[in-house]
C-alpha positions in Angstrom: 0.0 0.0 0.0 1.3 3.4 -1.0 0.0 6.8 -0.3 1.5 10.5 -1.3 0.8 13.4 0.5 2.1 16.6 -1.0 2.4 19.7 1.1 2.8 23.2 0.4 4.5 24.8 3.3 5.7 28.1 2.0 6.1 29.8 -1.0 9.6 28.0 -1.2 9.4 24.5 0.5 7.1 21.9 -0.4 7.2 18.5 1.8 6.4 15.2 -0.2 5.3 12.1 2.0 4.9 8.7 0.9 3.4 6.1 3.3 4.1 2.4 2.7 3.2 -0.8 4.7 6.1 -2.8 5.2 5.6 -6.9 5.7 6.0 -6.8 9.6 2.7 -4.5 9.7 4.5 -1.5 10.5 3.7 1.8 8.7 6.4 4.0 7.2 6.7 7.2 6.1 9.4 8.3 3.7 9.2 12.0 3.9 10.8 14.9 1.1 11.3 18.1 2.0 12.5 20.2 -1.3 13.2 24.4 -1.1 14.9 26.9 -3.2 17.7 28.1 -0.4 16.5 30.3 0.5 15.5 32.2 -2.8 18.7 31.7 -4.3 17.3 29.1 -6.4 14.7 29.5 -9.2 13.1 26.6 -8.7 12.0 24.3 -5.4 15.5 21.9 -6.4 17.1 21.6 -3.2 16.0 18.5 -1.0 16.6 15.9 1.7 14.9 12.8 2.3 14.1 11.1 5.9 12.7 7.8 7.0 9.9 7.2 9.7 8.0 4.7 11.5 4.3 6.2 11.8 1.7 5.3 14.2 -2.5 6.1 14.1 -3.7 8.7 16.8 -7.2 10.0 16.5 -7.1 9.3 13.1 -4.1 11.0 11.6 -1.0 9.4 11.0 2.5 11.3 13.5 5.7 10.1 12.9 6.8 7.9 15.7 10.4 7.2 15.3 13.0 9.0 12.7 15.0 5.5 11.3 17.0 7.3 8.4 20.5 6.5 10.1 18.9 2.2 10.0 17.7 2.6 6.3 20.3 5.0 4.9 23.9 4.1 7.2 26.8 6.3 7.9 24.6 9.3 5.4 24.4 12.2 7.9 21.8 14.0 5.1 20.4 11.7 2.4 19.5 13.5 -0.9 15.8 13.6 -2.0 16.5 11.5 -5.6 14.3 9.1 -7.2 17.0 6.9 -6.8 17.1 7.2 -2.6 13.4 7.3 -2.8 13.4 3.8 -4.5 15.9 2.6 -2.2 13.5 3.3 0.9 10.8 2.1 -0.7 11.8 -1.2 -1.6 13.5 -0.9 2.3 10.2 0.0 4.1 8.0 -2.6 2.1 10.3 -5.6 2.4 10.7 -4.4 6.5 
């Protein structure tokens, strides 16, 4: 099961968060944030990417545990790329 819930926080950031459910039941949240430094950039182009363990309370979904150091190792800030996206992904689904 996937789910993507785009955000508009500002004029300049945007937050991107996929929900998958991994085999063990648990619910993950792989969440982009993307801004353009602070208007040096045309274009919404700079991002990170983070990892969570979400849990249900009074039905809305609050991350519960930031596991980017488990799923992403020794990165101290993982890029937001379709290729790390993937990565967590496949980690969260087969976890």
């Amino acid at each position: 099961m996937y789910a993507i819930h785009p955000t508009k926080l500002s004029d300049n950031k945007v937050c991107i968060k996929l929900r998958v459910a991994g085999e063990s039941n648990n619910c993950y949240e792989v969440s982009m944030a993307f801004d353009d430094s602070c208007g040096v950039m045309s274009d919404c182009a700079r991002g990170d990417l983070r990892v969570y363990i979400v849990e249900l309370q009074d039905g809305e979904f609050s991350p519960y545990h930031d596991i980017t150091d488990e799923v992403f190792p020794g990165q101290s800030i993982v890029v937001a790329s379709v290729e790390n996206l993937y990565y967590a992904k496949m980690w969260c689904k087969n976890h």
